[in-house]
C-alpha positions in Angstrom: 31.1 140.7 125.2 31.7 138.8 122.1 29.5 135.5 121.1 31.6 132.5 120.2 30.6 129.3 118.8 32.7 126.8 121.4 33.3 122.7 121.7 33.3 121.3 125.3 35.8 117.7 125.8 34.9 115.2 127.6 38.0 116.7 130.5 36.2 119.3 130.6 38.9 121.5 128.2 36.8 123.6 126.1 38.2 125.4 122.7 36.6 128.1 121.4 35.4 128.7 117.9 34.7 131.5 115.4 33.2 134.6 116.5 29.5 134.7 115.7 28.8 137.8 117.5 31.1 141.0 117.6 29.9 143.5 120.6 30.5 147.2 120.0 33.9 147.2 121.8 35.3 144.4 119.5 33.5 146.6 116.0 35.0 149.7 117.5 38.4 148.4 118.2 38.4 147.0 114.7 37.2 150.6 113.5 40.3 151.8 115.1 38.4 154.1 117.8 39.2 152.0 120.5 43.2 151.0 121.5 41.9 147.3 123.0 39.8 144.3 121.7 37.2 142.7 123.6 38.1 140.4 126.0 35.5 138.4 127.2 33.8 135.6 125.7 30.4 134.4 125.7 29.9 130.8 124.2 26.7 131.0 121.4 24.4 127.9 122.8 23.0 127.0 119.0 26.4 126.8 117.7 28.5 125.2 120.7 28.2 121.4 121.2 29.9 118.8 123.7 32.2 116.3 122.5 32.7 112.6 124.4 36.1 112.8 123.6 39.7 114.3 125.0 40.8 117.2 123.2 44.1 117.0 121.4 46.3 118.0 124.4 44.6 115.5 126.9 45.2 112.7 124.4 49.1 113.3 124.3 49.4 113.7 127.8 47.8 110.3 128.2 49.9 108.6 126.0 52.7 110.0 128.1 51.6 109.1 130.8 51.0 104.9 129.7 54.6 105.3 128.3 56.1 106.8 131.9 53.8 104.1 133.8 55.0 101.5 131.2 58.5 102.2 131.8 57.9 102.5 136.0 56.9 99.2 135.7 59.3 97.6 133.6 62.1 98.9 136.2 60.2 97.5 139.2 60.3 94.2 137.5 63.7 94.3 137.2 64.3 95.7 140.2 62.2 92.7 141.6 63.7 90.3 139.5 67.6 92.2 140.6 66.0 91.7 144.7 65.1 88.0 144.1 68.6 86.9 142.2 70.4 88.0 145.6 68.4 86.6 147.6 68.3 83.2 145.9 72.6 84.0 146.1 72.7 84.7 149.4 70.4 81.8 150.3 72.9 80.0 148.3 75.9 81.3 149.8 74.3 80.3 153.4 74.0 76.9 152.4 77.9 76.4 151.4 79.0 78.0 154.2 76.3 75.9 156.4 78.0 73.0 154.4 81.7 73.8 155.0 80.5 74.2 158.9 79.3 70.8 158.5 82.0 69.2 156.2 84.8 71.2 159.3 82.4 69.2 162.4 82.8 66.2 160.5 86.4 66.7 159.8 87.1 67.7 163.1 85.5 64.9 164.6 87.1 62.5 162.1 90.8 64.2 162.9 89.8 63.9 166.5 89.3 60.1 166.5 92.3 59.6 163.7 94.2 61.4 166.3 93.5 58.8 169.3 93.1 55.3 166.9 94.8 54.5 163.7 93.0 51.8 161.0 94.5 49.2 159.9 92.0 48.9 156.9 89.1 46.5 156.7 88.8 43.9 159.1 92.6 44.8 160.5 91.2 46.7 163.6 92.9 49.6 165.1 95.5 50.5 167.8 95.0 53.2 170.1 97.5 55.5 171.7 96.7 53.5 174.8 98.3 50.5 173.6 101.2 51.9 171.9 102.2 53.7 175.8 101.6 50.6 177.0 104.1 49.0 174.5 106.6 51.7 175.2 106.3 51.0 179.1 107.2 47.3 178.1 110.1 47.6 175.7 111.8 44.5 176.4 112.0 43.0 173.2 108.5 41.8 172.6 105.9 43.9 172.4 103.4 41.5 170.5 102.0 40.7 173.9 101.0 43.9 175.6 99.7 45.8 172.5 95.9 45.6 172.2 94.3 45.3 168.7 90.5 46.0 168.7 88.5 44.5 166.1 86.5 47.7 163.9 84.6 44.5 162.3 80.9 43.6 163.6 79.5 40.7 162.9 76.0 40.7 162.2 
């Protein structure tokens, strides 16, 4: 078992150093009696020392990372930004088609009454179906007397 010198992160990665140490295995394999090395390690305590640091590897994987997490978030943003627009268009869309309901009602209740009563424009009044039968029923020659004109003017 050889001695190394050795540097512990703060990730808890270690990396180890020179050899300070050989064992006889390691001396003998570099004699050439022997056909393998030594493999095991043993960390030398006077020449190993902790660092508060990330080793090299930890250090790119973090900035990776950031870059991945960076990038996540910019798409959920516009994702949420994407969600929002068609909502705000739908919500939109809702409201014209609330609005053309409203606009048809109000049309439909216009064409109803157009349909029974025509205007004469302001202050003319209006004649309704009624009155135009009832001038149809009469037809002899004057028909000034039986049609009835009601007033759409209120006095106030």
């Amino acid at each position: 078992m050889c001695v190394y010198g050795r540097v512990v992160f703060k990730c808890a990665h270690e990396r180890w150093g020179i050899c300070v140490k050989r064992c006889q295995t390691a001396k003998d394999f570099r004699d050439g009696k022997l056909n393998h090395d030594c493999v095991i390690k043993k960390p030398h305590v006077p020449t190993s020392r902790r660092i508060q640091t990330d080793c090299n590897k930890c250090i790119t994987m973090d900035g990776k990372l950031d870059r991945a997490k960076k990038s996540i978030d910019d798409v959920k943003r516009k994702l949420k930004r994407i969600e929002e627009r068609k909502i705000r268009e739908r919500n939109t869309e809702e409201k014209k088609i609330d609005n053309r309901k409203k606009v048809g009602r109000k049309d439909e209740n216009r064409d109803s009454n157009e349909a029974n009563s025509w205007s004469l424009g302001t202050g003319l009044g209006s004649i309704t179906e009624e009155s135009e039968v009832e001038d149809e029923s009469a037809s002899d020659g004057s028909s000034q007397g039986s049609s009835q004109i009601f007033n759409t003017e209120r006095s106030i």
